[in-house]
C-alpha positions in Angstrom: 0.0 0.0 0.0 3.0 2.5 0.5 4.5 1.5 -2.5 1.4 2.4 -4.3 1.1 5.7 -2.3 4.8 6.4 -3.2 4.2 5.9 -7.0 1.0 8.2 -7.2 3.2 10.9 -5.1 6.2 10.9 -7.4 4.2 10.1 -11.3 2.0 13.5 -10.6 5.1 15.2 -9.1 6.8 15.2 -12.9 5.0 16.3 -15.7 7.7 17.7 -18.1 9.8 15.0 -20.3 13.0 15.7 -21.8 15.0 13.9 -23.9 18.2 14.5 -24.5 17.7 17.4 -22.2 18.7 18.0 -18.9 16.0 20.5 -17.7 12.4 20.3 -19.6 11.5 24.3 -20.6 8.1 24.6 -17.3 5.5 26.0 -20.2 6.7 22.0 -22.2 5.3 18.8 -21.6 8.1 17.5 -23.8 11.1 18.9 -24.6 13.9 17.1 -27.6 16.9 18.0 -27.6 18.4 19.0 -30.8 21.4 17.4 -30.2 22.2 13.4 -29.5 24.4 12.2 -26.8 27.3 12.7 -28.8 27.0 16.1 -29.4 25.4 15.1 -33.3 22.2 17.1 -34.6 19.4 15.7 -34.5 16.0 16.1 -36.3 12.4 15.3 -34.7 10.4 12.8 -37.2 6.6 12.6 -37.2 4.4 9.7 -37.4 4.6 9.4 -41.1 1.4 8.4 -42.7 -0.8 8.5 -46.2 -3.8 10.6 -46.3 -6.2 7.5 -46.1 -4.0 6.8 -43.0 -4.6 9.8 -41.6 -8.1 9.7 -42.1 -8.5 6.4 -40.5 -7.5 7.4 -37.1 -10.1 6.9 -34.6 -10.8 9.9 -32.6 -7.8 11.7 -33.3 -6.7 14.3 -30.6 -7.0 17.9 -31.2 -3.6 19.2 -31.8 -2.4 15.5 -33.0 0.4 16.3 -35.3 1.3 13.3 -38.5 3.0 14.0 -41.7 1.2 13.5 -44.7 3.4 11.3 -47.2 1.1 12.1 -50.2 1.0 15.7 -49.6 4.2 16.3 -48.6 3.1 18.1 -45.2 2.6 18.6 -41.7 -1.2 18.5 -40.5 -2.7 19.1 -38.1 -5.9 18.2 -36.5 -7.7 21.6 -36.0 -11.3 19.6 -35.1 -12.5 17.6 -32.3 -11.8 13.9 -31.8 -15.3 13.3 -32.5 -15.3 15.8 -36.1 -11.8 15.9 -37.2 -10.4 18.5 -39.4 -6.8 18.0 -41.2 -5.0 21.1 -42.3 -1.6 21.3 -43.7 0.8 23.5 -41.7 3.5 24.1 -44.1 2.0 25.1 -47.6 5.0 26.4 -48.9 7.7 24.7 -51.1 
């Protein structure tokens, strides 16, 4: 029962991630490094998907962020889980 106790005390007590990072920015819930471990430059990768893909999600979250292999672009969900709406970020080549 402590051990539970502890675990609920110390999971609420964190709620920035970094990676690669030693010290999360406070207004972040996740913060990447642009560097690796090595000191190497690193890029962040989407989920990348197809637009049928995309569409397919079930209930996607508001904010949800993929990129669009047929379109060559970000999107992002605008709508609601329940209503959906995709809208490329970058439109320029």
């Amino acid at each position: 029962m402590i051990l539970i106790g502890v675990i609920l005390c110390t999971s609420s007590v964190f709620g920035q991630v970094g990676i690669n990072s030693a010290a999360p920015h406070p207004s972040s819930n996740l913060t990447v490094a642009p560097t690796d471990l090595k000191g190497q430059y690193k890029g962040t990768l989407f989920s990348p998907m197809t637009t049928s893909q995309i569409n397919s999600i079930a209930n996607p979250a508001k904010g949800l962020i993929v990129y669009d292999t047929l379109l060559k672009c970000l999107k992002v969900n605008k709508g609601t889980p329940a209503a959906s709406q995709w809208v490329c970020v970058n439109t320029r080549s």
